[in-house]
C-alpha positions as a Python dict, from the first residue, in 0.01 Angstrom:
ca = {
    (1, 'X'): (0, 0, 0),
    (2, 'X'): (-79, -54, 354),
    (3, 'X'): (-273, 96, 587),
    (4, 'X'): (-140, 425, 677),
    (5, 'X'): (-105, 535, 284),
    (6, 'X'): (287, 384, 241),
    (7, 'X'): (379, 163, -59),
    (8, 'X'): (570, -135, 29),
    (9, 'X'): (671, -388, -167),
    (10, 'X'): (583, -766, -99),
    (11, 'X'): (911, -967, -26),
    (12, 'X'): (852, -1348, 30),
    (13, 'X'): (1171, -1536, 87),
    (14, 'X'): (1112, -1928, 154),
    (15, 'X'): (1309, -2009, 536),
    (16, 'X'): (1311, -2375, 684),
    (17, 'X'): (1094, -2385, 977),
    (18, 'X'): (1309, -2403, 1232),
    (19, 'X'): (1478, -2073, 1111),
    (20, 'X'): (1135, -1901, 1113),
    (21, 'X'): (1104, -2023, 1437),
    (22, 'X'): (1398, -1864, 1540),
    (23, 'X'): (1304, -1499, 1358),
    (24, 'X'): (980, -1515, 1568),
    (25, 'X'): (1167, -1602, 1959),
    (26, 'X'): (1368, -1292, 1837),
    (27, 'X'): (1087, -1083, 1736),
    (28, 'X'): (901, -1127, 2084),
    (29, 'X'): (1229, -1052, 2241),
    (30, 'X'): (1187, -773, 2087),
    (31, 'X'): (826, -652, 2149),
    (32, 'X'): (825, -643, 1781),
    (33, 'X'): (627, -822, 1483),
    (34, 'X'): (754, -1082, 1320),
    (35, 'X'): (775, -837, 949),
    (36, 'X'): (962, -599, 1165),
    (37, 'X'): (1245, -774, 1299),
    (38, 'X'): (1286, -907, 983),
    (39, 'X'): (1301, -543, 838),
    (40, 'X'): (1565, -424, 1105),
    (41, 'X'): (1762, -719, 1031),
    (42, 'X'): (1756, -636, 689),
    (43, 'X'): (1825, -286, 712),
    (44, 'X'): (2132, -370, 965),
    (45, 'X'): (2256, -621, 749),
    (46, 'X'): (2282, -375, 469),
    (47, 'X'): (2420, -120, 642),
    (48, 'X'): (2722, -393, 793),
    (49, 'X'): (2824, -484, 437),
    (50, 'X'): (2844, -133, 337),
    (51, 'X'): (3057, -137, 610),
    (52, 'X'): (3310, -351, 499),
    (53, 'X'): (3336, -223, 182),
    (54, 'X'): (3707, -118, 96),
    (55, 'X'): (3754, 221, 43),
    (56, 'X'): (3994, 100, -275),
    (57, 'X'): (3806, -101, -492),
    (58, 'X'): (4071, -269, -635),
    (59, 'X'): (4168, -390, -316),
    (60, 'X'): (3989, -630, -138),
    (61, 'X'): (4059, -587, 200),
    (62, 'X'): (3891, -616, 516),
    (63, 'X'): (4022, -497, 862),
    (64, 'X'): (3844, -714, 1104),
    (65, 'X'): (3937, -828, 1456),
    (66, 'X'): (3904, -1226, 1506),
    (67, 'X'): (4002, -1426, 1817),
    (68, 'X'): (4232, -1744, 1723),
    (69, 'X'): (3918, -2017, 1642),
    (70, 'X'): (3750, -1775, 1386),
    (71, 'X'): (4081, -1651, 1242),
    (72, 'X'): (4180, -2063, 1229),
    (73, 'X'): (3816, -2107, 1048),
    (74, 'X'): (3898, -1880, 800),
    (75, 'X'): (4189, -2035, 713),
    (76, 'X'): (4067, -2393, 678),
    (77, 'X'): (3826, -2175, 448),
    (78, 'X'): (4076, -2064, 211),
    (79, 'X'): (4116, -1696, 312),
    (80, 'X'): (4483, -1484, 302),
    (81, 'X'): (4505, -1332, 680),
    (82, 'X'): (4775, -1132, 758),
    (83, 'X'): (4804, -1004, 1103),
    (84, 'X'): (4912, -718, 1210),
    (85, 'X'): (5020, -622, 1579),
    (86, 'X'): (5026, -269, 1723),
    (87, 'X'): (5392, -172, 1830),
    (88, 'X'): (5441, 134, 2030),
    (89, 'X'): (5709, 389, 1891),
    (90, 'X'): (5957, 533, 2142),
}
């Protein structure tokens, strides 16, 4: 419980240092602590895969918008990208 009468849970995740060090430049810019920004990116993370869950769940696919390097990276990766191009109907 902390101090204003909320349960939390104690989360301890080992991070290199230089990681950490990067959570805590981010957490001044901020203006918040360090458990904070950890929480928000936590909570946005979550909320960005639920995101990109397919509506179908037999499907597994993902409409995402990639410029040529990524879309290349993903590739070298393994994945099946299809493209698809918007056409304008006359």
């Amino acid at each position: 419980m902390n101090g204003n009468g909320t349960l939390t849970a104690a989360l301890r995740v080992p991070v290199t240092p230089n990681f950490k060090r990067r959570l805590k430049i981010l957490a001044l810019k901020q203006r918040r602590s360090l458990a904070s920004a950890i929480r928000v990116l936590l909570e946005e993370a979550m909320e960005l895969e639920e995101a990109l869950v397919p509506p179908d769940p037999e499907r597994l696919e993902y409409e995402i918008k990639l410029d040529t390097a990524e879309a290349a990276r993903l590739l070298r990766r393994g994945y099946d990208i299809r493209v698809w191009e918007p056409r304008t109907l006359l």
